[in-house]
C-alpha positions in Angstrom: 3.7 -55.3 -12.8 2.9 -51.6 -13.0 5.2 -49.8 -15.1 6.2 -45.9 -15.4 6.5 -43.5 -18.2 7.0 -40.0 -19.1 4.1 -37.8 -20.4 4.5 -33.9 -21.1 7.6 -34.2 -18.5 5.3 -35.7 -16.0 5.7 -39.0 -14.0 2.6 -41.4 -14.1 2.5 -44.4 -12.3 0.3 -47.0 -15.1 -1.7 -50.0 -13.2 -4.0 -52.3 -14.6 -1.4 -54.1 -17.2 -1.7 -57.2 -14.7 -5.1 -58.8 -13.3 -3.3 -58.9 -9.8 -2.4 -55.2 -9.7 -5.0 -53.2 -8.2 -2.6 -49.7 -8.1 -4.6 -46.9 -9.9 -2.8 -45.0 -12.7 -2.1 -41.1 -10.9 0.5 -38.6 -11.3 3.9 -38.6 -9.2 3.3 -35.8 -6.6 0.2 -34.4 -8.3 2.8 -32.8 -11.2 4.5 -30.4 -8.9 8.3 -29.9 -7.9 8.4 -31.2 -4.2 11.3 -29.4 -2.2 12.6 -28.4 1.2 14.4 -25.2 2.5 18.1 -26.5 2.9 21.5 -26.2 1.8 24.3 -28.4 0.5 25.5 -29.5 3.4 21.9 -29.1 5.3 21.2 -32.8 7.5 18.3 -32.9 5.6 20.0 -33.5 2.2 20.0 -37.4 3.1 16.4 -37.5 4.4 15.5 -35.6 1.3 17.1 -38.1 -1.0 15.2 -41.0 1.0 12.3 -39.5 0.9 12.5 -38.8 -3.2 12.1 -35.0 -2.6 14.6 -34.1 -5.1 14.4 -30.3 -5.7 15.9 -27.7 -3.1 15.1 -24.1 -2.4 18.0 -22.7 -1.2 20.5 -19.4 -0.8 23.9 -19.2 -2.0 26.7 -20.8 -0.7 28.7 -17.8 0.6 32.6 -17.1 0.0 34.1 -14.4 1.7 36.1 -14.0 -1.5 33.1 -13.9 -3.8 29.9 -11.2 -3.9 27.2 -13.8 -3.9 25.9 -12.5 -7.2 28.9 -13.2 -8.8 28.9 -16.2 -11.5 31.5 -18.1 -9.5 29.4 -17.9 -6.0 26.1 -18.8 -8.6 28.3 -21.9 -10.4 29.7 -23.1 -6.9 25.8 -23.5 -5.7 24.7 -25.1 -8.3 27.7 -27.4 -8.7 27.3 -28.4 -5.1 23.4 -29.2 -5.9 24.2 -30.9 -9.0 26.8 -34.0 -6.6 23.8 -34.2 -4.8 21.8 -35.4 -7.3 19.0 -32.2 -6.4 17.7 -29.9 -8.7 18.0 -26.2 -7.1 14.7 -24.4 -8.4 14.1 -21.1 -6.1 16.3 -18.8 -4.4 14.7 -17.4 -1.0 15.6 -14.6 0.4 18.1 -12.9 -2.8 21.2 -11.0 -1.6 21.0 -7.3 -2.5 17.3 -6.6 -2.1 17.2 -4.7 1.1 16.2 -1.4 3.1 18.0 0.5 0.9 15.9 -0.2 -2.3 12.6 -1.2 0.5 12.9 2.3 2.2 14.5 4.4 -1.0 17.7 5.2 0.9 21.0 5.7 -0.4 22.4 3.4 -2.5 19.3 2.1 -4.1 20.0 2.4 -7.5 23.4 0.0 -7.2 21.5 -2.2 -4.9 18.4 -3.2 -7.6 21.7 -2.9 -10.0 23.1 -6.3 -8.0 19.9 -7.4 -8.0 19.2 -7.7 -12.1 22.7 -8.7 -12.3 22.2 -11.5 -9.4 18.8 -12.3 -11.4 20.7 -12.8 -15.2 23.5 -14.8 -13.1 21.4 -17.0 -11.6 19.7 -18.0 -14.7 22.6 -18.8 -16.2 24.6 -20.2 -13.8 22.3 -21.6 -11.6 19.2 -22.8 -14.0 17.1 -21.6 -11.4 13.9 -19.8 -12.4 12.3 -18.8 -9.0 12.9 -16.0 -7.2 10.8 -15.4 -3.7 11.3 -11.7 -2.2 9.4 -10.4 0.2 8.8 -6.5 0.9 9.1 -6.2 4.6 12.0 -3.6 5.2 14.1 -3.9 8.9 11.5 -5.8 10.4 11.4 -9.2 8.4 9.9 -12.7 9.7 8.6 -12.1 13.3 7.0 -13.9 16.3 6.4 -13.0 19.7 6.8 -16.9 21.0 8.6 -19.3 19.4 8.4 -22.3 22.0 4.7 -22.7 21.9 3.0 -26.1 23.2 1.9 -28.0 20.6 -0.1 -31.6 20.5 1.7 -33.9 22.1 4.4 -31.7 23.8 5.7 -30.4 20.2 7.0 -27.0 19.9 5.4 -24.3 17.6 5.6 -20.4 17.1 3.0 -18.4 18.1 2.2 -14.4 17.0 0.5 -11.7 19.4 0.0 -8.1 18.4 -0.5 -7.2 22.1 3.0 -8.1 23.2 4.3 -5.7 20.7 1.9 -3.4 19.9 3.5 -0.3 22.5 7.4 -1.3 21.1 10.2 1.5 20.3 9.8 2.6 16.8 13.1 1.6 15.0 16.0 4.4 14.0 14.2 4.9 10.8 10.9 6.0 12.5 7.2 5.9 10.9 7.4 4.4 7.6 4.0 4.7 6.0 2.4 2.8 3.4 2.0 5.3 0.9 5.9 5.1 0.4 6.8 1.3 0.7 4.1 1.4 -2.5 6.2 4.2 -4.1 9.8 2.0 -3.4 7.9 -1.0 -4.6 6.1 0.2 -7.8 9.8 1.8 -8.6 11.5 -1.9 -7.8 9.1 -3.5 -10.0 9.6 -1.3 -12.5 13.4 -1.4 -12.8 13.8 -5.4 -12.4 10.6 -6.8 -13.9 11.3 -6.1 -17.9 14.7 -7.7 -16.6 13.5 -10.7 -15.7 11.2 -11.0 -18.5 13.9 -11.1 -21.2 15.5 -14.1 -19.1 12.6 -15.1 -18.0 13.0 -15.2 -14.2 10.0 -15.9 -12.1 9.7 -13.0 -9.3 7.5 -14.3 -6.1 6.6 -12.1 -3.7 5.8 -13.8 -0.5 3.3 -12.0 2.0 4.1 -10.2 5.2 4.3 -12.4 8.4 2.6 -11.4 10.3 0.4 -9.9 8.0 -0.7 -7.5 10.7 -0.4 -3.5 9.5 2.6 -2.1 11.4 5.3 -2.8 13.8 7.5 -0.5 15.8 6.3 2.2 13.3 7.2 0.2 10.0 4.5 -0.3 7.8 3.0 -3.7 5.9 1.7 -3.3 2.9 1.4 -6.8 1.4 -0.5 -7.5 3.8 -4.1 -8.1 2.1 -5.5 -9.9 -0.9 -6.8 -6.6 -2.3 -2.9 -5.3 -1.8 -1.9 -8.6 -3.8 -4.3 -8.1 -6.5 -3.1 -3.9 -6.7 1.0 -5.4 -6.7 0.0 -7.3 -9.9 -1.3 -4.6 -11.4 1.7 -2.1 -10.7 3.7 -3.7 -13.8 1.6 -6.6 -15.1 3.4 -9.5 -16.3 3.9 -13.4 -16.2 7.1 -13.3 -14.8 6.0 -10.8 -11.5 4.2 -13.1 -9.2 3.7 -14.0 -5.9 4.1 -17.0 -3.3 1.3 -19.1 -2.6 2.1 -18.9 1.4 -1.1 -20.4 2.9 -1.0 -19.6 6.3 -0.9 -15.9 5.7 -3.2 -15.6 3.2 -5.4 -17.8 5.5 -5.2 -15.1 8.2 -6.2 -12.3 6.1 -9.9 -14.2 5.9 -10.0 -16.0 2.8 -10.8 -19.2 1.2 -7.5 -20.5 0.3 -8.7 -23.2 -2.1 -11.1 -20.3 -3.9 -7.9 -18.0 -3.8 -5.7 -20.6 -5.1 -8.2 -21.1 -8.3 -8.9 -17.7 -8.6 -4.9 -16.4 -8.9 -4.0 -20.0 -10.5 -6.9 -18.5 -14.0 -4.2 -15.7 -13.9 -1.1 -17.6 -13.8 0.3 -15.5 -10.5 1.6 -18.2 -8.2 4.9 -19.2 -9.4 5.7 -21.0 -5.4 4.1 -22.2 -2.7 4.5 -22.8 0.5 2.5 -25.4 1.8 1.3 -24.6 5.2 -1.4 -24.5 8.2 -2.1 -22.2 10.6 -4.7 -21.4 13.7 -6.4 -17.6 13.8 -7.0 -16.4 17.4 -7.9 -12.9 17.5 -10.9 -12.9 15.2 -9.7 -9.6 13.4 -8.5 -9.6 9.6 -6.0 -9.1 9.2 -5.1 -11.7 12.0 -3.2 -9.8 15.2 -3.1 -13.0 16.7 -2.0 -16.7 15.7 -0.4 -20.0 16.2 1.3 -22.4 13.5 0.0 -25.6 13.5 1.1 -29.5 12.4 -0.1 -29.5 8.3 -2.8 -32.1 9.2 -4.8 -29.4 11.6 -5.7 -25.6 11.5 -7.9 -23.6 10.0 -6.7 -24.1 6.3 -8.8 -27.7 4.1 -5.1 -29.0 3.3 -7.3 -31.3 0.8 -9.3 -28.8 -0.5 -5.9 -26.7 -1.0 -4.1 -29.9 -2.7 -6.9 -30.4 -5.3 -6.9 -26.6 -6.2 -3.4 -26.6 -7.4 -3.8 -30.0 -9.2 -7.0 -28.4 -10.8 -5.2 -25.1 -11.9 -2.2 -27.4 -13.2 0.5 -25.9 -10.8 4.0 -27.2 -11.7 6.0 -25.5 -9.8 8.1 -26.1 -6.6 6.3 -26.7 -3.2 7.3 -27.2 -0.2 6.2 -27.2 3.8 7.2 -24.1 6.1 6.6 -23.7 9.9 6.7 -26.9 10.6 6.5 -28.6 14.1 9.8 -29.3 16.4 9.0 -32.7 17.4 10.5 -34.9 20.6 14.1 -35.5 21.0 14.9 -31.9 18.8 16.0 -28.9 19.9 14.4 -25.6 19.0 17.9 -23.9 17.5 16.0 -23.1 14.2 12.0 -23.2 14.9 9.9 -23.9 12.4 12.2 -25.3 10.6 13.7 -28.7 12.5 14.1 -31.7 10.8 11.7 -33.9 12.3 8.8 -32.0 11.5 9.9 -31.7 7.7 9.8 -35.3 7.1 6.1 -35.4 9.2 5.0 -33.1 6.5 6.5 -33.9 3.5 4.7 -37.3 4.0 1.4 -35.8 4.8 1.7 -33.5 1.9 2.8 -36.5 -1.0 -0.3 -38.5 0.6 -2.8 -35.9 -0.1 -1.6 -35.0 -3.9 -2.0 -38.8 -4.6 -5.2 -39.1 -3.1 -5.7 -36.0 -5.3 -4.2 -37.2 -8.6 -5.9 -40.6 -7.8 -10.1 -39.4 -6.9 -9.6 -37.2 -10.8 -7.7 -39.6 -13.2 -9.8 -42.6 -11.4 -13.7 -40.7 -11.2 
């Protein structure tokens, strides 16, 4: 019978100690921390268990009583992951990180205060070491269609520039890029030698849509060569970025190059494992539909063996997934159907990947 044990923290699955077992040896999930975007009480939680994904990223569990970078709100989390059985590994979206400290507006200075208090708490509390932020002030997440056909009569979200391009500025105005680079190189500044004395992992996750403006608020991380300056502004382990394929995809790149080539520098501390379709045949894209994982424009494979090669460990997990049949469309993208489509696809190709190197 094959048997299991532990190397360097990592899972291997040993065949070959019986003539009738023809099971290769490979490593469990290719090494990496497989998760879905859920909370405690999320309908997920028992698919997750089923399916062995056993790592969450999730918010806090809010109490009206409690500031939800307090140690009580961190402990209650963490406490509620820890019944479960699920290790909580990244917090998306942190509280107090908003257009205050984005846009420099009153009340900055307190608001990155909560934030490097929210970061010590949470590594402390929570044993969570992943933080993914994103710098897209008012205007966060966006699509201009969210109940786009799909194969089979599945739902997807879809993203034209065109529908939006002649919208109302917002009440803040133009925002150019010059200062959302000022408020972030002063943000990095103040929070990153925080994090590295606790060592919290800070992820910055690209702008979707990665397209240069909308209703006059600029998008700055919104290119490679805008990743690759962001790194630069205060250089260190611990300021990083997420791996979120689908953007990155539509700002005309390789992913599985780009995937070795930040993996050498050690910048991806998350990733979110994802496909995507490019329409508008500009890069940045202006125009784009999500796609099931196991289609697009992205070689999920290709993408699979980079982060084996680079020796990613960190969490990973499928975003913008499909609503399938029999769903409704309350949350899009992120249904439960879809979730379990792709965290199967995903476990398939990183044992085929652990598999084709450990076997030649």
């Amino acid at each position: 019978m094959a048997t299991a044990f532990s190397m360097g923290g990592v899972g291997i699955s040993m065949a070959g100690t019986s003539k009738k077992s023809n099971k290769s040896a490979y490593i469990r999930d290719a090494g990496m921390k497989f998760a879905l975007a859920m909370r405690p009480d999320s309908p997920r939680v028992p698919y997750a268990k089923q399916m062995d994904v056993m790592h969450a990223v999730s918010g806090i569990v809010r109490d009206k009583d409690l500031k939800p970078w307090e140690p009580k709100a961190i402990l209650a989390t963490k406490e509620a992951w820890d019944k479960l059985g699920i290790k909580w590994t990244v917090v998306e979206g942190p509280p107090s990180l908003g257009s205050e400290t984005k846009l420099a507006l009153k009340g900055r200075d307190e608001e990155i205060d909560n934030f490097i208090t929210f970061m010590k708490n949470l590594k402390q509390y929570g044993n969570v070491d992943t933080i993914c932020y994103n710098w897209m002030p008012v205007i966060s997440w966006a699509r201009t269609d969210k109940n786009t056909k799909a194969r089979g009569g599945a739902i997807v979200s879809s993203f034209d520039y065109e529908d939006i391009k002649d919208a109302e500025y917002t009440e803040y105005g133009e925002v150019t890029k010059d200062e959302l680079w000022k408020n972030l190189e002063y943000f990095l500044k103040a929070v990153v030698p925080e994090a590295e004395k606790i060592g919290m992992n800070l992820s910055l996750h690209p702008d979707d849509p990665q397209v240069h403006s909308i209703k006059g608020i600029s998008r700055i991380m919104n290119t490679v060569e805008n990743f690759d300056r962001m790194l630069e502004l205060y250089p260190s382990k611990y300021s990083g970025l997420t791996m979120c394929q689908g953007n990155f995809s539509l700002m005309g790149v390789n992913i599985p190059d780009l995937i070795r080539r930040w993996g050498k520098k050690g910048a991806i501390n998350f990733v979110h494992f994802r496909n995507i379709q490019e329409l508008s045949g500009q890069l940045p894209s202006t125009k784009f539909t999500e796609t099931f994982h196991d289609e697009g424009d992205i070689d999920m494979y290709e993408a699979m063996k980079a982060y084996y090669d680079i020796g990613f460990k960190g969490t990973i997990r499928p975003d913008h997934v499909a609503t399938l049949y029999g769903e409704t469309n309350e949350h899009q993208g992120y249904m439960t159907l879809g979730a379990l489509y792709a965290m199967g696809y995903i476990r398939g190709l990183a044992e085929s990947v652990s598999k084709n190197t450990m076997n030649g």
